[in-house]
C-alpha positions as CSV (number, residue, x, y, z in Angstrom):
1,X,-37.1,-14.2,47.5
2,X,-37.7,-11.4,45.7
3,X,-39.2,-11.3,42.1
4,X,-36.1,-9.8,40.3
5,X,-34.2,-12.9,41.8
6,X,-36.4,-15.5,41.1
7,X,-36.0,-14.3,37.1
8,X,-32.6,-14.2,37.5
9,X,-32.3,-17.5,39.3
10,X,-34.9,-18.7,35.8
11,X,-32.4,-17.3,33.2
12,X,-29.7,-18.9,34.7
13,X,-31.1,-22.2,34.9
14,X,-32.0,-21.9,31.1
15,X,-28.6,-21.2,29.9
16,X,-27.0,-24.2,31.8
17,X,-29.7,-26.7,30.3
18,X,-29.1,-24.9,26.9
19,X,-25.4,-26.1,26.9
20,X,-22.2,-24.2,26.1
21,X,-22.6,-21.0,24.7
22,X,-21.1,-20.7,21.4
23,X,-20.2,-17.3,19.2
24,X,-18.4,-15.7,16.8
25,X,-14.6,-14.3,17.7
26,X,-15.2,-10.8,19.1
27,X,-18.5,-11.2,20.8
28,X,-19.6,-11.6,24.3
29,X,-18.6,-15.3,25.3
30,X,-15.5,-16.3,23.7
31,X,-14.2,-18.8,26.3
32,X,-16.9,-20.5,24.8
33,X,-15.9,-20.3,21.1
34,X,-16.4,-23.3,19.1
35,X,-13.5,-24.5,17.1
36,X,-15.5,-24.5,13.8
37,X,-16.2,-21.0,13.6
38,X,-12.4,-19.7,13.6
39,X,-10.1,-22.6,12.9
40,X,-10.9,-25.4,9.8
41,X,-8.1,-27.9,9.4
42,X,-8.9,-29.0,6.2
43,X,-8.8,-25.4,4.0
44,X,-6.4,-23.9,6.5
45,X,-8.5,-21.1,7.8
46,X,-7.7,-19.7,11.0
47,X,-8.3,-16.6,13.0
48,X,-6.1,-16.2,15.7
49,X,-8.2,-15.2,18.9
50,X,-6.2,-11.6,19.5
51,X,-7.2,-8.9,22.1
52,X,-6.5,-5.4,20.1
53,X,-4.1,-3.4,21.9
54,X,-2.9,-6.3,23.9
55,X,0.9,-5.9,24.4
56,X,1.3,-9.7,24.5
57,X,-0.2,-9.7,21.1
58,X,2.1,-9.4,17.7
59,X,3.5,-6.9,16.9
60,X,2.1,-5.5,13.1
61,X,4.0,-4.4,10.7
62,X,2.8,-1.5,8.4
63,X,4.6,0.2,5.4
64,X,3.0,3.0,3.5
65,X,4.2,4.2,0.1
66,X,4.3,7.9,0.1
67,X,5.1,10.7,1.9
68,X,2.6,13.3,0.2
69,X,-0.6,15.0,2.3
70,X,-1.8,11.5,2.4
71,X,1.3,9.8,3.9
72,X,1.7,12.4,6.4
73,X,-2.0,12.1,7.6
74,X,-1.2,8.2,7.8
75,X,1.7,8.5,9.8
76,X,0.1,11.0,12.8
77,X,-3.3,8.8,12.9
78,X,-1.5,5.7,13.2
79,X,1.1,7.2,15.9
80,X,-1.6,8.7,17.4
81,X,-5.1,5.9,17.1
82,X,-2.7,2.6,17.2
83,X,-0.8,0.6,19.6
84,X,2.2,-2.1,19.0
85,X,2.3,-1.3,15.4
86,X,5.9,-0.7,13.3
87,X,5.1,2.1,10.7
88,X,8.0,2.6,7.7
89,X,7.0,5.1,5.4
90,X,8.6,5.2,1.7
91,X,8.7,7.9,0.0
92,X,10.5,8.2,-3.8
93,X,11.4,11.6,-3.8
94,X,14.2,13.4,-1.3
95,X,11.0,15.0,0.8
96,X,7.7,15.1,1.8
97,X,5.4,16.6,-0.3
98,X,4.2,15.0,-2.9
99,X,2.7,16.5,-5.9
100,X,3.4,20.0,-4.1
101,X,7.3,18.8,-3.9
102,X,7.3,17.9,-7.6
103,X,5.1,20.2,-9.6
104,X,6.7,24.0,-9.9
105,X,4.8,25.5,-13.3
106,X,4.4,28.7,-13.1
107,X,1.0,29.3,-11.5
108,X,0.7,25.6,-9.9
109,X,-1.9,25.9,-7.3
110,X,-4.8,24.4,-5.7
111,X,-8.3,25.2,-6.9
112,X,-9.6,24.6,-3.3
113,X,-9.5,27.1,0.0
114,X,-6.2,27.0,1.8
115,X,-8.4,27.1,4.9
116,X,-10.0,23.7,3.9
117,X,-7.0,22.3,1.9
118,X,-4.6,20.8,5.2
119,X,-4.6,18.8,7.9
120,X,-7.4,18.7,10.6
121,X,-5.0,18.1,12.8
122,X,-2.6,20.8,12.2
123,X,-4.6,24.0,10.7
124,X,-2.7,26.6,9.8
125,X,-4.2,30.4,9.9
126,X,-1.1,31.4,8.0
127,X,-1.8,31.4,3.9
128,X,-0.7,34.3,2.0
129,X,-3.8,34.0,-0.1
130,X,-6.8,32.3,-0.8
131,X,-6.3,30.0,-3.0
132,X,-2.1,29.1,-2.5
133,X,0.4,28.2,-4.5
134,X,2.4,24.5,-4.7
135,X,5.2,26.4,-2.6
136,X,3.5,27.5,0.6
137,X,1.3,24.1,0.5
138,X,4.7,21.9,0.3
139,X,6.4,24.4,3.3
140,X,3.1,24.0,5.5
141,X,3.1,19.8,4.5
142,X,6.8,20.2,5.6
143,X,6.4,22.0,9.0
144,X,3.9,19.9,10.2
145,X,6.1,16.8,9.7
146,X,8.8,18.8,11.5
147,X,6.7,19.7,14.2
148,X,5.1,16.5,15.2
149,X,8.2,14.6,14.6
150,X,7.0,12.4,11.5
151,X,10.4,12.2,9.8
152,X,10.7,8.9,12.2
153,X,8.5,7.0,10.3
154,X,9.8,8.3,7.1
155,X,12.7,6.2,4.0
156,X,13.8,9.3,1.6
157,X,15.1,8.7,-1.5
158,X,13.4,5.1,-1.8
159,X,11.1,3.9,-4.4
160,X,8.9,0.8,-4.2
161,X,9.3,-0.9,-7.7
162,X,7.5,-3.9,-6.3
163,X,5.3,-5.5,-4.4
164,X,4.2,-9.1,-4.0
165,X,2.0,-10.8,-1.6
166,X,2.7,-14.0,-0.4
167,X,-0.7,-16.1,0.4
168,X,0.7,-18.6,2.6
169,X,2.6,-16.3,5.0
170,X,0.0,-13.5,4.8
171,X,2.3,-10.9,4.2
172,X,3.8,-8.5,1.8
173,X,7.3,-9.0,0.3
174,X,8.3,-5.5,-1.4
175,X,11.6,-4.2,-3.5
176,X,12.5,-1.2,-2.8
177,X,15.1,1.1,-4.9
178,X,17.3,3.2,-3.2
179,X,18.8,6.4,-4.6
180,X,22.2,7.0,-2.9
181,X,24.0,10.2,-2.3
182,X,26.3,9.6,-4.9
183,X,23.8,8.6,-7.6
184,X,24.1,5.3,-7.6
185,X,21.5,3.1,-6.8
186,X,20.4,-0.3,-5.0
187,X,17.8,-2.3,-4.5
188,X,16.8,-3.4,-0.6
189,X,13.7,-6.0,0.6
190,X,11.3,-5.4,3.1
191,X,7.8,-6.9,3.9
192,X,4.9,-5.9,6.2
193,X,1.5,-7.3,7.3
194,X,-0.5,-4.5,5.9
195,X,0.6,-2.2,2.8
196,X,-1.1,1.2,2.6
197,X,-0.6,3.0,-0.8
198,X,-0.7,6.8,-0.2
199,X,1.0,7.7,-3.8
200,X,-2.1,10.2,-5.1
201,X,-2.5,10.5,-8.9
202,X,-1.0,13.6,-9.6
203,X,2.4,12.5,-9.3
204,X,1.9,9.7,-11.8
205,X,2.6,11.9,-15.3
206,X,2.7,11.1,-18.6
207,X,3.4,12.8,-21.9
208,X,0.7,13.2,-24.0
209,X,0.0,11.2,-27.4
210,X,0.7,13.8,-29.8
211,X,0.9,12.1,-33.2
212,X,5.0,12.9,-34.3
213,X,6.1,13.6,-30.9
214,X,8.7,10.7,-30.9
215,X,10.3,12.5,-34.3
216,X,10.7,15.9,-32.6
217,X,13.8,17.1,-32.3
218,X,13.2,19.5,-29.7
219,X,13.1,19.3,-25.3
220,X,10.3,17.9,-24.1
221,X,9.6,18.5,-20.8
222,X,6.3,18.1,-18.1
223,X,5.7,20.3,-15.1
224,X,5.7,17.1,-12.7
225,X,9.2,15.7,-14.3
């Protein structure tokens, strides 16, 4: 016997006087996985022992609100990093864009590189200048949808007015208002296991508190209304 196997033939020996091996969910011996640590009957606490990426596992449900730079980015890492997962993107306005869709004063731009500003999975050497305009940023955010096919995942016209999570299902219940084609509107349900909120801030506007402004007669208007 050599001396390599009479250490293994040692360690072996320890664990079986030592008992069952007990851990954690996710670690090394989880046939061995005491009850206690994943399932307590009297709060209710339970984690489901799930192999990632299993197909025999559930299916999980995502929805993202927004379809601006952060949206789109969402929608191509998921497609492209997850398995077994539904994606439904809701976006408020009638295309992608975000605050590049809905901001058009004269001179509306980004203060950063166009070679830096976009997506590290789609870079673009075509900018017609340094620092672009809303217009060629919203056409680039809309080609790279086109291109890799990320309309799929995408609700137009559909704005989430609320969303609710419900504790003893785990999930989220949300409302969703529809703009039709003839102006009219409805409101729709849908729920999900995980909510990602890709709305920005810039999109958000709101007029500001000029002391009289409610008297004057005047239009009042802001560059992201």
């Amino acid at each position: 016997m050599t001396q390599t196997t009479a250490v293994a033939g040692s360690m072996t020996q320890a664990r079986e006087a030592a008992g069952p091996v007990t851990t954690r969910p996710g670690n090394m011996f989880t046939e061995n996985i005491s009850p206690e640590y994943h399932n307590n009957p009297e709060t209710g606490y339970y984690i489901p022992l799930t192999t990632l990426g299993d197909p025999a596992s559930r299916r999980l449900k995502v929805i993202t609100i927004g379809a601006g730079m952060s949206g789109i980015m969402l929608a191509h890492n998921i497609e492209r990093d997850c398995q077994n997962i539904e994606h439904v993107i809701y976006e408020k306005n009638s295309e992608v864009g975000g605050t590049w869709l809905q901001n058009r004063y004269p001179g509306c731009a980004c203060d950063a590189p166009s070679a830096s500003y976009q997506l590290n999975f789609a870079m673009s050497p075509d900018w017609p200048s340094f620092y672009s305009q809303a217009k060629p940023i919203n056409d680039y955010l809309i080609g790279v949808v086109d291109k890799l096919d990320l309309r799929k995942y995408m609700t137009f016209n559909s704005e989430v007015i609320g969303a609710y999570f419900d504790a003893d299902r785990g999930i989220w219940n949300l409302e969703i208002q529809q703009t039709l084609s003839d102006g009219t509107t409805k409101v729709i349900k849908d729920d999900c296991d995980l909510l990602l909120g890709a709305i920005g801030i810039l999109d958000r506007w709101n007029l500001p508190k000029i002391p009289g402004i409610d008297k004057f007669k005047g239009r009042i208007v802001h560059s992201a209304g």
